[in-house]
C-alpha positions in Angstrom: 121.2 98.7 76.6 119.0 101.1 74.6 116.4 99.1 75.2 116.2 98.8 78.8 116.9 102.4 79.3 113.8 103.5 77.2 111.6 101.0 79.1 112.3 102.2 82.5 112.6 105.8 81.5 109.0 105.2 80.0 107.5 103.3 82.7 108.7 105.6 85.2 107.2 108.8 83.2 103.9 106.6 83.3 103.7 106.0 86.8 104.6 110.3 87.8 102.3 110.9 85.6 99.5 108.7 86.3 99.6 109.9 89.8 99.3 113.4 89.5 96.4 112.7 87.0 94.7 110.6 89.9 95.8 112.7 92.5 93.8 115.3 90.7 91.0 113.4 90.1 90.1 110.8 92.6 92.7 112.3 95.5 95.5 112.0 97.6 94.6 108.8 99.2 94.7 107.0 95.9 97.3 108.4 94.5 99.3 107.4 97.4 98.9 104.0 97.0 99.3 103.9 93.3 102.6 105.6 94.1 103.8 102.5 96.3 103.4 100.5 93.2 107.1 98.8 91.6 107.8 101.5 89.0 111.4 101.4 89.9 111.6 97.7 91.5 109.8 96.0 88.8 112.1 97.0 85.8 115.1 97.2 87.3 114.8 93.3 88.4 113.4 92.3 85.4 116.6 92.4 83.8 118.6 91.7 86.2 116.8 88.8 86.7 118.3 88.0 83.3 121.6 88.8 84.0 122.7 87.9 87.0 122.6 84.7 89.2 120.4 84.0 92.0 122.8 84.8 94.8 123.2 88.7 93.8 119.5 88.9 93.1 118.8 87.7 96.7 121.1 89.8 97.9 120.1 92.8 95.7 116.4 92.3 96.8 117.6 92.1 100.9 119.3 96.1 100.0 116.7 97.0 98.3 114.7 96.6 101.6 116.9 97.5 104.1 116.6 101.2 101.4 112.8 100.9 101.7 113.3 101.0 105.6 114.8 104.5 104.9 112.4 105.6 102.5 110.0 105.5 105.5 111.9 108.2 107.0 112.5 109.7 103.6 108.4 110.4 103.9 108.1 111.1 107.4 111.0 113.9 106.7 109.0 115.1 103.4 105.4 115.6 105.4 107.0 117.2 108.0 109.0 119.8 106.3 106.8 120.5 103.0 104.6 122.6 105.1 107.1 125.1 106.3 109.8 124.6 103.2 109.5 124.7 99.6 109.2 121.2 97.4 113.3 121.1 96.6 114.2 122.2 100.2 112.3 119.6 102.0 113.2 116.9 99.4 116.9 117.8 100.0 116.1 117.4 103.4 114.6 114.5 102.7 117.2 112.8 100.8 120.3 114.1 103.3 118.3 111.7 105.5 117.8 108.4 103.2 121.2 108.1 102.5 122.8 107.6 105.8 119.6 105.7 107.3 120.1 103.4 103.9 124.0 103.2 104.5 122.7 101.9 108.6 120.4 99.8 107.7 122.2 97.9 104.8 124.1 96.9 108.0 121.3 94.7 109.6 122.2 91.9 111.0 120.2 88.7 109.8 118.7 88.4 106.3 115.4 88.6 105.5 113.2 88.3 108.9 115.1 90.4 110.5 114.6 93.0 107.8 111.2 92.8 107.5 110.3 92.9 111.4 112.4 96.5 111.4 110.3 97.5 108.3 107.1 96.7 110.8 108.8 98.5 113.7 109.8 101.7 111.6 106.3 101.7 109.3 104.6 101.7 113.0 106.7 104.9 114.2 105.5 106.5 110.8 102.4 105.8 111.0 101.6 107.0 114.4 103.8 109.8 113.1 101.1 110.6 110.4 98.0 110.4 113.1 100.2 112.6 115.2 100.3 115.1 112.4 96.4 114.7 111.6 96.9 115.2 107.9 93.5 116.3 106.1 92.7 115.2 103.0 92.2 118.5 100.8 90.1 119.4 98.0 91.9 119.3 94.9 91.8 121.8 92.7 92.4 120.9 89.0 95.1 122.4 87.6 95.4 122.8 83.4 98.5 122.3 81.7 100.8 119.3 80.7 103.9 120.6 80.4 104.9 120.3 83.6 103.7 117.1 84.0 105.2 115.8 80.9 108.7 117.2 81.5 108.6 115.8 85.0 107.8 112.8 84.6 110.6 112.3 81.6 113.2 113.7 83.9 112.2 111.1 86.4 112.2 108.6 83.6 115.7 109.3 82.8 117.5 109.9 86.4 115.7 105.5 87.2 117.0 104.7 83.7 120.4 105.5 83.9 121.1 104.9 87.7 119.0 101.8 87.7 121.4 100.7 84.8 124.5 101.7 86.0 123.7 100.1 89.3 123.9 96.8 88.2 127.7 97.5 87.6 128.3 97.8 91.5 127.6 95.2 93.2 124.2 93.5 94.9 123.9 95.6 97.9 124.6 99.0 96.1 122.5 98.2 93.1 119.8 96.4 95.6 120.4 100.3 97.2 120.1 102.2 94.1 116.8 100.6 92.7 115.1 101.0 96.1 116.1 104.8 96.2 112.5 106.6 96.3 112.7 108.1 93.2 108.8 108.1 91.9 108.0 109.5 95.7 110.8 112.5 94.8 109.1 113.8 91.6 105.9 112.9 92.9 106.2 114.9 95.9 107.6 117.7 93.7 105.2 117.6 90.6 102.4 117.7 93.4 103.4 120.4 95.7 104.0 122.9 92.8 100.7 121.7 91.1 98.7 121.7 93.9 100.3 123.0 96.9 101.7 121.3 100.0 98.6 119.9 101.8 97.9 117.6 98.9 101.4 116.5 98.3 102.2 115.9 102.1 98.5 113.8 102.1 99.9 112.0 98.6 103.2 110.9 100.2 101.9 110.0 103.6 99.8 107.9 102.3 102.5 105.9 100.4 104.0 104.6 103.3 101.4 102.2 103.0 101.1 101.8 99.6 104.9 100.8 100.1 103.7 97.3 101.1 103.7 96.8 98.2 107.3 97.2 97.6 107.7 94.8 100.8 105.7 92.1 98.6 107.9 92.5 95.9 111.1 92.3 97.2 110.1 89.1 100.0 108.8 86.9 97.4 111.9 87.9 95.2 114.2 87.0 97.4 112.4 83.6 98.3 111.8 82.5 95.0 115.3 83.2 93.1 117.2 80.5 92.1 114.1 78.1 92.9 111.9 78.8 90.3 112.7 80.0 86.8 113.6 83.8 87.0 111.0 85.0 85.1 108.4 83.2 87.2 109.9 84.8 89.9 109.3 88.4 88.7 105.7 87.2 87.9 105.3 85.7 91.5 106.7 89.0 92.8 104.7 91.2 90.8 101.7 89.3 91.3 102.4 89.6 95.2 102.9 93.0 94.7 99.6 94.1 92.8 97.7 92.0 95.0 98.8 94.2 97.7 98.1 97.3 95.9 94.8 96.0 95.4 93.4 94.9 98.9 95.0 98.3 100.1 92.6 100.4 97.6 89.8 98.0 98.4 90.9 98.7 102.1 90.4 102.4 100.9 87.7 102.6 99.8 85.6 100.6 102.3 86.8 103.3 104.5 85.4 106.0 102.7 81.9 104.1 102.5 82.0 103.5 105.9 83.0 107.0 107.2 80.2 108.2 105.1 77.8 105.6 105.0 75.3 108.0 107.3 75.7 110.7 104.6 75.0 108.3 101.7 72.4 106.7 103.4 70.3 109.3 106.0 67.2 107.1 106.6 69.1 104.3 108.5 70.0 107.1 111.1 66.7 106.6 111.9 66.1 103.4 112.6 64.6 102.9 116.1 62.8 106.0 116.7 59.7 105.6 117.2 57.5 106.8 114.3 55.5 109.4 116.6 59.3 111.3 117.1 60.4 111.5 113.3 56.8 113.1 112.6 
């Protein structure tokens, strides 16, 4: 038991902190995704995946979810609201929000197809949401000091160690509900907004929503592969699903960023075709 609760409460103090870190130093965009990674997913089903047997896994991943479909609206909530309210308000507000919309959607009808087409539907509304909102991406200003950092990301570590453990003690759809709560976006969006204001932690979380595809990887081929495969094959399937995700999403990224400023980077295609007469 010591164990387990040590390596989540570590792995989660990695992943808070690692953000902030590259929030800080490559920006919001990429922090965002690296904050849709399974910090909380991955650990907690790597031992239950040891524990328990393949039906409350499967049933565990389908919570776990139909809770991602709320964290959507955990975020939307969060971007909305950090501008006008402090980090804790808006995270409250947040959260008052995630746990009904998780109790509503653990009531889906269907199993997994139907989860994952309202996970489409609702990641759609958020996203047109966030283009809506026409969040910047700021200039980060480094900030000394790792105290902060430090002491939030252990607090984080120990509130996913001890709920993730405990959870497993409820049942499949409340433990499935517990793991998927958005724990890493919470500290994340709170470390951020008092580190570096609200702009960059609204443009941090925002951009999770995609990086929670991730999450959607994880938790599909999870509940497709238990009980077929050995279990810890599945978790390496699943992760493996997962990080490839994460990674086409930063390549995605970044190909973006080239493009947008390719004309920058490169000033002498801009002009090709003018006659050499007009660029004397």
């Amino acid at each position: 038991m010591l164990t387990v609760l040590i390596t989540k409460l570590v792995a989660t103090a990695v992943v808070v902190i690692g953000v902030s870190i590259t929030v800080g130093k490559l920006g919001p965009r990429l922090g965002g995704i690296l904050a849709g990674t399974p910090v909380i997913l991955g650990p907690g089903y790597f031992f239950m995946l040891q524990e328990w047997p393949p039906e409350f896994i499967r049933a565990a991943a389908l919570s776990s979810l139909h809770a991602l479909i709320a964290t959507l609206l955990f975020v939307v909530s969060f971007v909305v609201t950090a501008k006008r309210l402090s980090a804790l308000a808006s995270l409250a507000v947040a959260t008052l929000l995630w746990i009904p919309a998780a109790l509503l959607f653990s009531r889906l009808p269907g199993g997994l197809g139907i989860a994952v087409t309202v996970y489409g539907i609702v990641l759609l509304l958020a996203e047109w949401i966030r283009r809506a909102l026409d969040l910047k991406q700021p200039t980060v200003v480094s900030v000394s000091g790792w105290s902060d950092l430090l002491l939030r990301g252990v607090m984080a570590g120990i509130l996913v160690s001890v709920a993730t453990t405990l959870a497993v003690n409820s049942g499949p759809t409340l433990s499935g509900m517990l793991v998927g709560f958005p724990v890493a976006l919470f500290t994340i969006g709170w470390t951020l907004h008092d580190r570096y204001g609200a702009d960059v932690a609204r443009a941090t979380v925002s951009a999770a929503q995609m990086g929670m595809l991730s999450l959607v990887a994880f938790t599909v081929v999870t509940a497709i592969l238990v009980g077929v495969i050995a279990p810890m094959l599945t978790f390496l399937f699943a992760l493996l699903a997962s990080m490839s995700v994460s990674g086409s999403l930063l390549l995605l990224s970044q190909w973006r960023v080239r493009r947008a400023y390719s004309h920058l980077l490169n000033p002498d295609s801009n002009n090709k075709g003018t006659p050499s007469h007009d660029r004397k």
